[in-house]
TORTI-521083 format. One line per 8 residues: number of its first residue (from 0); their letters; for each residue z, x, y of N, C-alpha, C, O. Coordinates in steps of 0.02 Angstrom, whole numbers, plus 32768, in hexadecimal, padded with zeros to 4 digits. Layout:
<atoms>
NUM) a) Z X Y Z X Y Z X Y Z X Y ~ ...
</atoms>
This chain:
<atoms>
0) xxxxxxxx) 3CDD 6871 884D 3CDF 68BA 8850 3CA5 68D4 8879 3C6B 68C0 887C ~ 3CBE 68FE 8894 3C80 6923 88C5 3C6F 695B 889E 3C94 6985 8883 ~ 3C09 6953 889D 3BE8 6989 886D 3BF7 69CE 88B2 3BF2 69D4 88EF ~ 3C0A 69F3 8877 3C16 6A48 888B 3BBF 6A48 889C 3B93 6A2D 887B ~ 3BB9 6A6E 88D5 3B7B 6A92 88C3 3B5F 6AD4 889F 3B83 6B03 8892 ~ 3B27 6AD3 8892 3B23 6B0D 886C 3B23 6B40 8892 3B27 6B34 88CE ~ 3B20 6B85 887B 3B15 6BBF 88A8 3ABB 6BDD 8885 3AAD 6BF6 884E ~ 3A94 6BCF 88BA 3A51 6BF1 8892 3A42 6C30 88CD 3A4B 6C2D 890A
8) xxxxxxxx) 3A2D 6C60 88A8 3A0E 6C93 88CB 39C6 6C87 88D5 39AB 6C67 88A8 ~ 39A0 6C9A 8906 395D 6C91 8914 392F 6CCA 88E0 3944 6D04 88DD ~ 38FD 6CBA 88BF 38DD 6CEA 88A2 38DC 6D30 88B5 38EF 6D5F 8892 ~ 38BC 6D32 8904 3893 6D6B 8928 38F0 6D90 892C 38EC 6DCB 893D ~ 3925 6D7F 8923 3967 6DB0 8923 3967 6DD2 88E1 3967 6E0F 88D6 ~ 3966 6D9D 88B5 3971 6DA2 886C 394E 6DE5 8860 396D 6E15 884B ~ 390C 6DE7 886E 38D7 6E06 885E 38EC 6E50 8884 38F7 6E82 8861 ~ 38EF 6E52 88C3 390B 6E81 88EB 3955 6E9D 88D7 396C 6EB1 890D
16) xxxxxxxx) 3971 6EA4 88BA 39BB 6EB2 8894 39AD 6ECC 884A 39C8 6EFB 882E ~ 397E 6EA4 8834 3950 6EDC 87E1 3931 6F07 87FE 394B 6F3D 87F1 ~ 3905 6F0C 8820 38EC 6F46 8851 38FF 6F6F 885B 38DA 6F9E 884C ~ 3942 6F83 887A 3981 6F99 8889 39A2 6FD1 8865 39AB 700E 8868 ~ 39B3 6F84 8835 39CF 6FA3 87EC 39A8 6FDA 87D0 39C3 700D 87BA ~ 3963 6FD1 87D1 3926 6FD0 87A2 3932 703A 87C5 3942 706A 87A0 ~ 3926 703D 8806 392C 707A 8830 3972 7094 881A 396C 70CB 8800 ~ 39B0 707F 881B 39D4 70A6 8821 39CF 70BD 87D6 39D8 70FA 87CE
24) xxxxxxxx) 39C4 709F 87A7 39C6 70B9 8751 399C 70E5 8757 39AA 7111 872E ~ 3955 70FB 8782 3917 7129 877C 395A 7156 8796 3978 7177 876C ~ 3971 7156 87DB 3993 718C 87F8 39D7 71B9 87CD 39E4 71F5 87CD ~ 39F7 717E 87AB 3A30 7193 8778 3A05 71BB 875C 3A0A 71F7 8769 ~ 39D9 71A6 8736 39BC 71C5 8703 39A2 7212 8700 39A7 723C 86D3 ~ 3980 7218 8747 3955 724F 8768 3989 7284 8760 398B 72B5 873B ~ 39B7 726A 8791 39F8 7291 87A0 3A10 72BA 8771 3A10 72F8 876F ~ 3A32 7277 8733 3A58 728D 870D 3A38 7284 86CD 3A22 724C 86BF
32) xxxxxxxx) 3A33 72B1 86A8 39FB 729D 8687 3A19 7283 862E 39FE 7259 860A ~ 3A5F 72B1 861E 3A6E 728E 85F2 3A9B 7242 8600 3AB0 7221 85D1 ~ 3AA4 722F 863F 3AD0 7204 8640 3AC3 71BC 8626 3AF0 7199 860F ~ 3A92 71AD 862A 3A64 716B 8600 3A6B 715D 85C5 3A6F 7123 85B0 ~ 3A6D 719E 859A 3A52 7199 8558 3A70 7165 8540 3A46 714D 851A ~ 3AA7 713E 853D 3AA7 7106 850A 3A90 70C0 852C 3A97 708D 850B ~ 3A75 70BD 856B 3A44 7083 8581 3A08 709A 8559 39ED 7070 8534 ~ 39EC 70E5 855D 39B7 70FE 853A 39A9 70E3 84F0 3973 70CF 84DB
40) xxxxxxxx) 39E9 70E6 84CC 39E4 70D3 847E 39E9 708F 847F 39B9 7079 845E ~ 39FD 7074 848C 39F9 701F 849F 39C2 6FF8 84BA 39B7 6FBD 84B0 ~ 3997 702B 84E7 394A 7020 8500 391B 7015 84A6 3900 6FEB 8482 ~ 392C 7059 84AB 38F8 7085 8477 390F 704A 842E 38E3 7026 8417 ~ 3937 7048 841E 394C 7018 83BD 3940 6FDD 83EC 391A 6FC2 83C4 ~ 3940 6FB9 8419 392B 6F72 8418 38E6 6F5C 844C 38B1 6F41 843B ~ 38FA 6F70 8489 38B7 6F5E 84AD 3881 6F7E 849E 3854 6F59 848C ~ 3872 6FBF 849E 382C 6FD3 8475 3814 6FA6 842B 37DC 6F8B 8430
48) xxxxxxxx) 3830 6F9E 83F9 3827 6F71 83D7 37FB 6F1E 83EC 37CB 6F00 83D4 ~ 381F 6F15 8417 3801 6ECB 8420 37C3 6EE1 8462 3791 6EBE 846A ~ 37CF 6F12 8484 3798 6F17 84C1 375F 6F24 8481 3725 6F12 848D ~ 376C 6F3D 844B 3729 6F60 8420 370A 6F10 8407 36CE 6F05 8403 ~ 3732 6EEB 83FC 3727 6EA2 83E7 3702 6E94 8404 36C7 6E9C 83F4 ~ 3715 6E77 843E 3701 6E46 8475 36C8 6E7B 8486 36A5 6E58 84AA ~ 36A1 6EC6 8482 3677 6EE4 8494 3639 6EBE 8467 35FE 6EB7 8474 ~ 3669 6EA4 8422 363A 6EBE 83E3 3623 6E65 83E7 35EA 6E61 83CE
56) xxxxxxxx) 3637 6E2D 83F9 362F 6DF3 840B 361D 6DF2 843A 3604 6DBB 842E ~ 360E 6DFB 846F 35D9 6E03 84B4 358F 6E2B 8491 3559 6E0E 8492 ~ 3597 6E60 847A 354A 6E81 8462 3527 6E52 8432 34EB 6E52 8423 ~ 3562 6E1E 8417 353F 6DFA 83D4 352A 6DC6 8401 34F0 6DB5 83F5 ~ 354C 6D9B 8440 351C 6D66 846F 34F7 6D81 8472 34C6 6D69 8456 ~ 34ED 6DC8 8495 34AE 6DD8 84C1 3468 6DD5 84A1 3433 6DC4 84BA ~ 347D 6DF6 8445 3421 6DF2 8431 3433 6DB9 8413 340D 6DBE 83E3 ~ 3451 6D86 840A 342B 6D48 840A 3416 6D2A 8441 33E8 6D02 8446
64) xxxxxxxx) 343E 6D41 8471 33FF 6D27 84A7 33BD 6D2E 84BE 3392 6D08 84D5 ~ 33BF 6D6A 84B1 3386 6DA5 8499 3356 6D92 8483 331E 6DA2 8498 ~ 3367 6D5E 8442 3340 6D52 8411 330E 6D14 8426 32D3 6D09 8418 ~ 3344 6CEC 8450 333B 6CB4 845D 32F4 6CB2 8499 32C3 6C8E 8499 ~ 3309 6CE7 84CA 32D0 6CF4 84EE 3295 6D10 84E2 3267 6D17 850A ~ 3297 6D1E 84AC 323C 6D45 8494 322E 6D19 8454 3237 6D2A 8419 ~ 321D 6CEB 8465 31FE 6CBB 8426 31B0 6CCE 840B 317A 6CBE 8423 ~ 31BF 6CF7 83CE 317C 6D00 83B1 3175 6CBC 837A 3140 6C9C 837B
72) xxxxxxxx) 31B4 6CA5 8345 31A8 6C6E 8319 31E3 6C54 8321 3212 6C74 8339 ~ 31E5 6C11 830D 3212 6BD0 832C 3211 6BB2 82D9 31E1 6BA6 82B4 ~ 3259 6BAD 82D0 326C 6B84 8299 329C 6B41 829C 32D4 6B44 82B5 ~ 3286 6B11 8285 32BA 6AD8 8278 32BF 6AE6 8234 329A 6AFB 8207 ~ 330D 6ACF 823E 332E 6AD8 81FD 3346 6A90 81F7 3337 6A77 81C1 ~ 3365 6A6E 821B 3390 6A2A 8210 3384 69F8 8256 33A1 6A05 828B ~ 335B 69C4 824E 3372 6988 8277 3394 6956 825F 3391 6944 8224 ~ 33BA 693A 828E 33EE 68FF 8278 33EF 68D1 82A5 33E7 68E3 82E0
80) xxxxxxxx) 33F9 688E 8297 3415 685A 82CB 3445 683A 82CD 3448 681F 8295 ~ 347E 6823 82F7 34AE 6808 82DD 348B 67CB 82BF 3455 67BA 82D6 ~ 34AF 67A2 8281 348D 6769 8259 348A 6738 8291 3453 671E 829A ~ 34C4 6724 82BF 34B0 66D5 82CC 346E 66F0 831D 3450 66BF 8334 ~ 3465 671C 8331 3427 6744 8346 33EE 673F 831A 33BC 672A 8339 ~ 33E5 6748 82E8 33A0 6745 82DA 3368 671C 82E2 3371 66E8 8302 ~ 332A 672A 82C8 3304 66F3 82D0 32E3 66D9 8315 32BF 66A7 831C ~ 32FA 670C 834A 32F6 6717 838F 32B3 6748 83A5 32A2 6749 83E1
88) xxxxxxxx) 3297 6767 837E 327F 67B0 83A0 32A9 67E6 83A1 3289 681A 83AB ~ 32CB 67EA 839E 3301 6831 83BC 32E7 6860 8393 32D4 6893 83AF ~ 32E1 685D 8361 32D1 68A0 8330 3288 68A7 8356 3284 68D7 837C ~ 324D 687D 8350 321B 6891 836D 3211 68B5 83B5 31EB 68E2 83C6 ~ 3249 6888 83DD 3239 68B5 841C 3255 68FC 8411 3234 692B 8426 ~ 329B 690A 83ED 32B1 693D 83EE 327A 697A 83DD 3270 69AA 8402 ~ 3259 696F 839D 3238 698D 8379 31F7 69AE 83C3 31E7 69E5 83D9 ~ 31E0 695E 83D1 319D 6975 8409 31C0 699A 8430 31A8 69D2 8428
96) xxxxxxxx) 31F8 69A0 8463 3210 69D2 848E 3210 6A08 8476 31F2 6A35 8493 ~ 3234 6A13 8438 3238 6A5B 840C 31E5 6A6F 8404 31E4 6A9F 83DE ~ 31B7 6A63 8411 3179 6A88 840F 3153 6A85 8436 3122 6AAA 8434 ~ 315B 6A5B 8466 3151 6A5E 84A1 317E 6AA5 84C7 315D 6AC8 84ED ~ 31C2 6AB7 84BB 31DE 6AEC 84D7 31C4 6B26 84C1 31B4 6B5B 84DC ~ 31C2 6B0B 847B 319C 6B56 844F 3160 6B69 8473 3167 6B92 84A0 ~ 312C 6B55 8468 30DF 6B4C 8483 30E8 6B74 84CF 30CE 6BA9 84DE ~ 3116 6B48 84FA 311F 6B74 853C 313C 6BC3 8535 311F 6BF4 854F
104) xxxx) 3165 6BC6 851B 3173 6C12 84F6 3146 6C46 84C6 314B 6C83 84C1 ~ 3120 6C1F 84AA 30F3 6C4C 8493 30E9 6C59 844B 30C1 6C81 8431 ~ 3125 6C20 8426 313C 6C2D 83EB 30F5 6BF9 83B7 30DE 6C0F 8383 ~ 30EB 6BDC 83C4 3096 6BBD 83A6 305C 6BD5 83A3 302E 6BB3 838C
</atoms>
């Protein structure tokens, strides 16, 4: 059997055709102003919902990253090694890097 090929569109079209789209819905919209409304209610009960999400999970990375960059105090809570690992150093070096990073940050 001979493979069909696929049909792929190139990104930079893909992208250019939402664009498009993206303009003519501003222009419908401008225009006509009730003519939307049930893309409007369909926006509004589902995508606002999750854009508020995904707002509210991005602000929650950001101050932990936040947090991460202004080291006033540094806590270990848990080291581990895998078992047939142990007995190696690993916990020690881990530990010396972790205050060694601290120390350079400011957190000691």
């Amino acid at each position: 059997m001979k493979d069909k090929k696929k049909f792929s569109l190139p990104a930079r079209y893909v992208l250019f055709f939402l664009m498009l789209f993206c303009a003519v819905l501003l222009a419908v919209g401008y225009f006509r102003p009730g003519f939307l409304s049930p893309v409007t209610g369909v926006v509004n009960s589902i995508l606002t919902p999750m854009q508020k999400g995904l707002n509210h999970l991005g602000s929650s990375f950001a101050d932990t990253a936040s947090d991460y960059q202004s080291l006033e105090e540094a806590e270990i809570t848990n080291v581990a090694v895998q078992k047939d690992l142990r007995r190696r150093g690993i916990a020690r070096a881990l530990l010396e890097e972790f205050i060694r990073a601290g120390t350079a940050q400011g957190a000691f």
